[in-house]
C-alpha positions in Angstrom: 21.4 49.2 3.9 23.9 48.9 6.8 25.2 46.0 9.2 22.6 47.1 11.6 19.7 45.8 9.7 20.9 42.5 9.9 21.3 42.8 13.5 17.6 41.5 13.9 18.4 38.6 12.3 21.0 37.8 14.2 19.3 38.4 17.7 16.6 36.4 16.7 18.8 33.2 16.4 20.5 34.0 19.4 17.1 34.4 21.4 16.6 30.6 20.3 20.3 29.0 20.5 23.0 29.3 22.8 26.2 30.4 21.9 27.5 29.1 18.0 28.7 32.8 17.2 30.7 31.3 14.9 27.5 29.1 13.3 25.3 32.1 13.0 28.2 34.3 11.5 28.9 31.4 8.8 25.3 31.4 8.0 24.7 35.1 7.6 27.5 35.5 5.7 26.4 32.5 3.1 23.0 34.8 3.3 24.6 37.6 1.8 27.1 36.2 -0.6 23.9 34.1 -2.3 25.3 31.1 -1.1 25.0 27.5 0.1 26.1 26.6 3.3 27.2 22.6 5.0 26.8 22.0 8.5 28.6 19.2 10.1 28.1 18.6 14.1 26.7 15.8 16.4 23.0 15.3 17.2 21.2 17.6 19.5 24.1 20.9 18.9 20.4 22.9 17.4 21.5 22.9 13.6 18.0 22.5 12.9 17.1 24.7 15.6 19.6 27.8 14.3 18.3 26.8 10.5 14.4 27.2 11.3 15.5 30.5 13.6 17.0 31.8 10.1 14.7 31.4 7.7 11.9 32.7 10.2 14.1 35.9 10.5 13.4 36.6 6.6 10.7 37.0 4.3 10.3 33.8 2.4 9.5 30.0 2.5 11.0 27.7 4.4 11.1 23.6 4.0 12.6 21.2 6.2 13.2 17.4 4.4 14.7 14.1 6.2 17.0 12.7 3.7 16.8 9.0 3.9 18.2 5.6 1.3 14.6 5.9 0.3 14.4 8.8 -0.6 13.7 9.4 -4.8 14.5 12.4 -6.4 10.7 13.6 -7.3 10.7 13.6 -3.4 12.9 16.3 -4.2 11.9 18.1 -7.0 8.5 17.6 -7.7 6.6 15.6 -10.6 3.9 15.7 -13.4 0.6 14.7 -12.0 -2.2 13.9 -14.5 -5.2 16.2 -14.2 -8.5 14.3 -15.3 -10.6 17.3 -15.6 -7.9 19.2 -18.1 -6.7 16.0 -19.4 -3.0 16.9 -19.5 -0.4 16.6 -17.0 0.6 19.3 -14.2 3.6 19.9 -12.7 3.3 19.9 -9.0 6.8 21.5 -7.0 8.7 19.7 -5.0 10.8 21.3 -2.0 13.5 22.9 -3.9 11.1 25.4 -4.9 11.0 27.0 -1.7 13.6 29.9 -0.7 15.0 27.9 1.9 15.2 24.3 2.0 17.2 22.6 5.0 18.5 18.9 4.2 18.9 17.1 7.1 21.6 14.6 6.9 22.2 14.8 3.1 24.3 11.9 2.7 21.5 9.5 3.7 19.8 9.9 -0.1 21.4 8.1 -3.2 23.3 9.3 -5.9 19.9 9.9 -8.0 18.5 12.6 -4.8 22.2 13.7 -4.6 22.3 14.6 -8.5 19.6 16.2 -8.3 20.4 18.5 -5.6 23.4 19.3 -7.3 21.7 20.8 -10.5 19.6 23.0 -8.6 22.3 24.1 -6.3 24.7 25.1 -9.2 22.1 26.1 -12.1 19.4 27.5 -10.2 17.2 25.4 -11.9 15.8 22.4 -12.4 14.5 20.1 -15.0 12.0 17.7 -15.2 11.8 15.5 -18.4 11.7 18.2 -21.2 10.9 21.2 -19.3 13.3 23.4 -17.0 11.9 25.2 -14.1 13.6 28.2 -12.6 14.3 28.5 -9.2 13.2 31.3 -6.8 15.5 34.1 -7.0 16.2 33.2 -2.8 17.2 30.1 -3.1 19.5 28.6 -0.2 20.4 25.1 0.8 21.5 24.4 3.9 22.8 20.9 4.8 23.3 18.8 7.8 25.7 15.4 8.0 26.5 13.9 11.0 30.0 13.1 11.0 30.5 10.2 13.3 27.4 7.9 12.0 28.2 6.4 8.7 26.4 3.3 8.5 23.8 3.3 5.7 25.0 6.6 4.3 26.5 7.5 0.8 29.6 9.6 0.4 28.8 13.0 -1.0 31.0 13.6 -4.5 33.5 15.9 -4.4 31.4 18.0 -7.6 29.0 18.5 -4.5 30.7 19.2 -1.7 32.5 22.1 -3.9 29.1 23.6 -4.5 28.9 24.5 -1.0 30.1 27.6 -0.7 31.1 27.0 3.0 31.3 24.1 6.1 30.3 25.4 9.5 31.6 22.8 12.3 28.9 22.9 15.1 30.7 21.7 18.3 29.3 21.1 21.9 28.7 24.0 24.0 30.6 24.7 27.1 29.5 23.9 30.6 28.3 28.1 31.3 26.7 27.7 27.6 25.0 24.1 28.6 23.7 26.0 31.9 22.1 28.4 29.6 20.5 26.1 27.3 18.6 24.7 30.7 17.4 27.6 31.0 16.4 28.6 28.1 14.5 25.2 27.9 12.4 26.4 30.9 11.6 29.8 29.8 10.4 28.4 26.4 8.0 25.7 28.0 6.2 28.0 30.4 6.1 30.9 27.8 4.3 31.1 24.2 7.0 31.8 21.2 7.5 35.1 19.9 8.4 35.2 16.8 10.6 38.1 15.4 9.0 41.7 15.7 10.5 42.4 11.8 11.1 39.6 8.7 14.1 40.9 6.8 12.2 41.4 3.4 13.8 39.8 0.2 14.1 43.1 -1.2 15.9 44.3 1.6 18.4 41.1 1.3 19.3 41.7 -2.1 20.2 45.5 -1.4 22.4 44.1 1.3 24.2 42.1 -1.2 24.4 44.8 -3.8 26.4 46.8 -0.8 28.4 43.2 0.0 29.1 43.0 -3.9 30.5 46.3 -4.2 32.8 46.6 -1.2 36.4 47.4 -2.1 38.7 44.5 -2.7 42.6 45.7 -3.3 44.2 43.6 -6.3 46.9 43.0 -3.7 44.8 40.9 -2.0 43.1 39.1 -5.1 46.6 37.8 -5.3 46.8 36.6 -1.6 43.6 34.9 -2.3 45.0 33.6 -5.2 47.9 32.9 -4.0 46.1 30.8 -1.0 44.2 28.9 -2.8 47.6 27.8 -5.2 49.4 26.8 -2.1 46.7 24.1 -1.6 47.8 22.7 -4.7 51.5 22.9 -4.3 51.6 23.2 -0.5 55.5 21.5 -0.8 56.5 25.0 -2.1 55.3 26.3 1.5 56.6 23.4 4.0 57.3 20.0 2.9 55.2 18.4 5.9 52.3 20.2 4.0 53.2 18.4 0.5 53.2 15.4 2.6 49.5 16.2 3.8 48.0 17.2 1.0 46.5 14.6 -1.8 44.1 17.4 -3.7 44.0 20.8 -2.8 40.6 23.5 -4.0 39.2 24.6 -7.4 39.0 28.5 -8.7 36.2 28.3 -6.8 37.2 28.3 -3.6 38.9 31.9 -5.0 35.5 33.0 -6.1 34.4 31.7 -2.6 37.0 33.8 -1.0 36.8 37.3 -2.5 32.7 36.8 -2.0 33.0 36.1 1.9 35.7 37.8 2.4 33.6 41.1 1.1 30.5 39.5 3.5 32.7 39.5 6.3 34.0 43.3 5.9 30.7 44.4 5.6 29.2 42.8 8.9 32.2 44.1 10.5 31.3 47.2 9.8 33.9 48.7 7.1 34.5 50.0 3.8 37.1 47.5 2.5 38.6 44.0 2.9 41.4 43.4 5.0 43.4 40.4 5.6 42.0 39.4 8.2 38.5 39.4 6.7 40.7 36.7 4.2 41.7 34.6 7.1 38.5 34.5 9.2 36.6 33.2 6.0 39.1 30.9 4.9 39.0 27.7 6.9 35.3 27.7 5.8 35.7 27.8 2.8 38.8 25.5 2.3 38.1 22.9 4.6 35.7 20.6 2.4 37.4 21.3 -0.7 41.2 19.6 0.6 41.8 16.1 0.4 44.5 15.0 3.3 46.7 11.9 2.6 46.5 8.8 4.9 49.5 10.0 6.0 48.3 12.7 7.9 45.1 10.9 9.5 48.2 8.5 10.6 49.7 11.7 12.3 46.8 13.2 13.6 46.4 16.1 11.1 43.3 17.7 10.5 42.1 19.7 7.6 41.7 23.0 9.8 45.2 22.5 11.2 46.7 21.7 7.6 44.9 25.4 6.9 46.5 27.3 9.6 49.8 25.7 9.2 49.3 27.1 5.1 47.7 30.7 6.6 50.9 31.0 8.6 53.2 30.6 6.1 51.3 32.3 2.8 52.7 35.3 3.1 49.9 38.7 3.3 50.5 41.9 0.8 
């Protein structure tokens, strides 16, 4: 498999959103590293839109569920339902048993939904009273949060948020893109929708990231990575400003994170190996959910993307 057989996938979601390069490239490269991917943006920037475009680009199911303070965890996963006939209980799935399940604004649910998210998003499975179901071997979550509206929401845990394997920021389109988006309102009103000439089969996917898996990653850079993700933890080694910033930098994982997009990126670009700069496009991504700033920086106007350029600037590259 090559780049250009993903290339229908990506026109596809750009026939039904405007602009959000960045979006679409943070989503198809979660794709391929068997990730799960957060979304944070306003209301109305077509999350849901670019979502529903994805999973209608590949061959599998698709779920959409409206997490709410409501909302119960066999909501979620499914529960026994006793079956007169047989006399015995059957287990009826729940969403998370579909290849693709969007959550739209996750931290609406409780602790309870948010728990059991978790489990299936780290083990791949999940269990209900004695018995453990697997997962499909597809199995992406992709989750919205809206990060201005906070009323009546609960705080996702930091165990959580570091199962993401990336945070796409959606931000508002520019006055040429919002032009567009008029117009592509019109056209899909007085026109039926046309869905994509070819679904990216599963099999098909999984090649892809066999090729992703194998690319070539230098040991030199295993040690920039590493050495990226340690200067999150001691960032007063870099800058002191930066051990001023910094309360809790990432896990291991966000290395693991790394060398996998990293490897993602390289091979949408096109090329045989991971550079740098494959490192670097990837990183803010991946690191920006997994630092913890002080109130010190809020107080200075620091944000975590310009706490992560300020470390990129300064780490140095093999």
């Amino acid at each position: 498999m090559t780049p250009t057989d993903l290339n229908a996938v990506r026109e596809h979601i750009a026939s039904r959103i405007i602009g959000q390069q960045s979006f679409i490239d943070s989503m198809l490269v979660c794709l391929l590293s068997d990730g799960h991917l957060l979304v944070e943006g306003m209301p109305g920037l077509a999350k849901t839109t670019a979502v529903k475009a994805l999973a209608e680009s590949l061959d599998g199911d698709f779920h959409r569920i409206q997490f709410t303070p409501d909302l119960l965890p066999s909501d979620l996963i499914g529960t026994d339902i006793y079956r007169h006939e047989k006399g015995e209980f059957e287990f009826r799935q729940g969403p998370l048993f579909h290849n693709m399940l969007l959550a739209d604004e996750v931290n609406r649910a409780p602790a309870k939904v948010q728990s059991a998210l978790l489990e299936a998003m780290a083990e791949h499975q999940i269990t209900v009273g004695q018995k453990t179901y697997p997962l499909p071997q597809l199995f992406m979550v992709l989750a919205t949060q809206n990060p201005v509206e906070q009323e009546g929401t609960y705080h996702l845990p930091e165990a959580q948020l570091d199962r993401f394997l990336m945070q796409a920021v959606v931000t508002y389109p520019t006055r040429d893109e919002e032009l567009k988006i008029l117009e592509l309102d019109s056209q899909q009103q007085q026109h039926s929708y046309a869905p994509p000439a070819k679904r990216l089969s599963q099999a098909e996917l999984f090649a892809m990231r066999r090729d992703v898996a194998n690319l070539y990653l230098d040991p030199k850079l295993h040690s920039y990575i590493v050495d990226l993700v340690q200067a999150t933890r001691e960032p007063k080694l870099y800058d002191k400003d930066l051990g001023r910033w910094c309360r809790f930098g990432a896990s291991p994982r966000a290395s693991i994170a790394l060398a996998r997009c990293a490897r993602a990126r390289a091979w949408m670009d096109g090329d045989n190996f991971v550079a740098p700069h494959h490192i670097q496009a990837v990183a803010p991504e991946i690191l920006r959910h997994r630092l913890l700033l002080t109130f010190e920086a809020e107080a200075e106007g620091i944000t975590t993307d310009s706490f992560i350029q300020r470390l990129l600037s300064l780490v140095a590259i093999p």
